[in-house]
C-alpha positions in Angstrom: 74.7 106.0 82.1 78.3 104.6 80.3 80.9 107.1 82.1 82.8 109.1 79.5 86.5 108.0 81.1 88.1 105.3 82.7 90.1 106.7 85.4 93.7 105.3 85.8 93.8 102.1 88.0 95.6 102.8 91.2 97.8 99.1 91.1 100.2 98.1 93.7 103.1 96.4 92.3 105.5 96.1 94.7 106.7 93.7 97.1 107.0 95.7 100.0 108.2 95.6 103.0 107.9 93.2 105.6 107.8 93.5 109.5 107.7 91.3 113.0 107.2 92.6 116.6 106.2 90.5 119.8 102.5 90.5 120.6 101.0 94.4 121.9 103.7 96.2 120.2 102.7 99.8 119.7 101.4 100.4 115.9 102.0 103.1 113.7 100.5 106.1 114.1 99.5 106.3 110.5 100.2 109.4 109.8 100.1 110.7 106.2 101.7 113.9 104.4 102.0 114.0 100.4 99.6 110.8 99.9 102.4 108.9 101.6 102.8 107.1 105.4 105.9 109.3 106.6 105.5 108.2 110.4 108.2 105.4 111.0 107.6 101.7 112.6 107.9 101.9 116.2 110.5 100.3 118.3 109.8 96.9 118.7 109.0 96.6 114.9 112.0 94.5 113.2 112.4 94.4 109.4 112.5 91.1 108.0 114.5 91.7 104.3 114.1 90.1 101.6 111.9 87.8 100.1 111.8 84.9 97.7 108.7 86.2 95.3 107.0 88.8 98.1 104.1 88.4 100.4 101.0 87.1 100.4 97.9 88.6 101.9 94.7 85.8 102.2 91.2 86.5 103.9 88.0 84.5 103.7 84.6 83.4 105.1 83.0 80.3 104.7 78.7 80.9 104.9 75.7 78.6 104.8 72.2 78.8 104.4 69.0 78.9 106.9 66.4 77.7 104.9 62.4 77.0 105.1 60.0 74.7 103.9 57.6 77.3 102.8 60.6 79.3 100.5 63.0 77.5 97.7 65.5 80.3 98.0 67.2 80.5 101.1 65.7 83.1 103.6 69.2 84.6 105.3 72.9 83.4 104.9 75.1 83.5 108.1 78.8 83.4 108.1 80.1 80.8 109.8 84.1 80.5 109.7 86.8 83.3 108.8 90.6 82.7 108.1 93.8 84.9 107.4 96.9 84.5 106.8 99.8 86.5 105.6 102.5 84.3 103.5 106.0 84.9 102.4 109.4 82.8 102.4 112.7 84.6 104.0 115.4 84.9 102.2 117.5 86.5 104.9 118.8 82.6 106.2 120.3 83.4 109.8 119.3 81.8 113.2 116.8 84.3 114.4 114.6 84.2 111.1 114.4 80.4 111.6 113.4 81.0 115.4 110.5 83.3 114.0 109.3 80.4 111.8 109.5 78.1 114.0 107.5 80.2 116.5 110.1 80.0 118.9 109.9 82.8 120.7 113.2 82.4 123.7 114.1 79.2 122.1 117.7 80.9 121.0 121.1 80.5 123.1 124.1 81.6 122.1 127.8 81.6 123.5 131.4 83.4 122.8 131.8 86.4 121.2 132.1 87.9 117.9 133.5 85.4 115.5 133.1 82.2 118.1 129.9 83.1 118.5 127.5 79.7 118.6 124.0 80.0 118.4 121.5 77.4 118.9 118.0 77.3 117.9 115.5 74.5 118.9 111.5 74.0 118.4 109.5 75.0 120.9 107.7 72.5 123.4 104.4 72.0 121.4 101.6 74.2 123.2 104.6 76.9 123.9 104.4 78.2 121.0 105.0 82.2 120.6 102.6 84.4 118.9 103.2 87.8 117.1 102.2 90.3 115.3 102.9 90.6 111.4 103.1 94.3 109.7 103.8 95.0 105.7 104.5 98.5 104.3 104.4 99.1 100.0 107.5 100.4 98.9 105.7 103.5 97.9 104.4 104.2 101.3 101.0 104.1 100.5 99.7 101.0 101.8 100.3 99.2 105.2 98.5 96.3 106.8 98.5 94.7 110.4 98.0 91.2 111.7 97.1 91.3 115.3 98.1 87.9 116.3 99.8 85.4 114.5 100.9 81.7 114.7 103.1 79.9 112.0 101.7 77.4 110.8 103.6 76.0 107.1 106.2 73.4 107.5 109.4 74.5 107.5 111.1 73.0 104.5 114.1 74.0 103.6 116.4 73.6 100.6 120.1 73.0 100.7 120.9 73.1 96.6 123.6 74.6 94.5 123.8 78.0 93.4 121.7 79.9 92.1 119.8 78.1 94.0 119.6 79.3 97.2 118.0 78.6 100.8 115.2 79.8 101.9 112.7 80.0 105.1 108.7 79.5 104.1 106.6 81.0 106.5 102.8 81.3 106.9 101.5 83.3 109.7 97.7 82.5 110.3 95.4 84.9 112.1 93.7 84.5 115.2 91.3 87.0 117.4 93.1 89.2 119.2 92.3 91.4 122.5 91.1 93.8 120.3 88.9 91.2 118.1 90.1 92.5 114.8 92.8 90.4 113.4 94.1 92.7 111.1 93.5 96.3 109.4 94.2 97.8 106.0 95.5 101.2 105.9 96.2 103.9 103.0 97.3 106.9 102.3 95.7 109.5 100.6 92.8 110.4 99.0 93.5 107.9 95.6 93.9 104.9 98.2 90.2 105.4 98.8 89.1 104.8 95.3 87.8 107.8 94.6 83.8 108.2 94.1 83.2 104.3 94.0 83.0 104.3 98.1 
């Protein structure tokens, strides 16, 4: 049977916000009051600004097929791969952005104080690379997601240009299996973020 009305879509569109923390940072509690996440990111959790044209969320499996001779349709598919990644390019261009995509980790000095400050920032050794975890928040509060563990992986290409043109940092953090085994989690508040009767 036709239903009689089309509900109202619930659409995210909003960038959000955007936010690092060292590998086995305490999460959110996720708590929510009036539909909305009102529990703040704990310590550990740094805000990473702006962004050229938001974030971008990715998640897929790859499957094949067992098949018979006896059977032309396949008789089970299996997944066999999985990949995530979380994508975004930093607007905010100082030294410790540019650590994080370069997976730096203590790969930043820095000497004087205040205004002769020098700060240095180099790649890491290859195979000393430093994991993280990833976290994004909608600006509504409604939405938040978690990446586990993370490695950058895009190349970090940067554009010097005139104005309006401006410089900034791409960065592509790709999922791997955490202690936990889940690489990330979806959360939402309230009951609309369920979607309602369609389970």
């Amino acid at each position: 049977m036709a239903p009689t009305a089309i509900a109202t879509p619930q659409v995210l569109t909003d960038p959000g916000y955007l936010f690092w923390a060292p590998l086995a940072t305490v999460e959110p509690t996720h708590t929510s009051t009036a539909s909305k996440f009102s529990d703040a990111w704990p310590v550990g959790w740094v805000p990473l600004g702006a962004t050229t044209d938001g974030t971008e969320f990715s998640y897929a499996i790859k499957v094949d097929q067992i098949e018979v001779a006896e059977f032309l349709d396949p008789i089970k598919i299996v997944t066999t791969e999985r990949s995530g990644s979380i994508t975004f390019n930093l607007t905010d261009f100082t030294a410790k952005r540019l650590q994080l995509a370069l997976n730096g980790g203590a790969t930043m000095s820095s000497t004087g104080t205040a205004a002769t400050t020098i700060t240095t920032v180099s790649p890491p050794v290859p195979g000393s690379e430093a994991r993280c975890m990833i976290g994004w928040e909608a600006l509504d509060n409604t939405v938040r997601l978690i990446a586990r563990q993370t490695l950058q992986s895009s190349e970090v290409k940067v554009l010097f240009a005139k104005s309006p043109k401006f410089s900034d940092i791409p960065c592509t953090f790709d999922f791997e299996v955490p202690p936990t085994l889940t690489p990330f989690s979806a959360y939402f508040a309230g009951v609309a973020g369920t979607g309602g009767g369609r389970g």
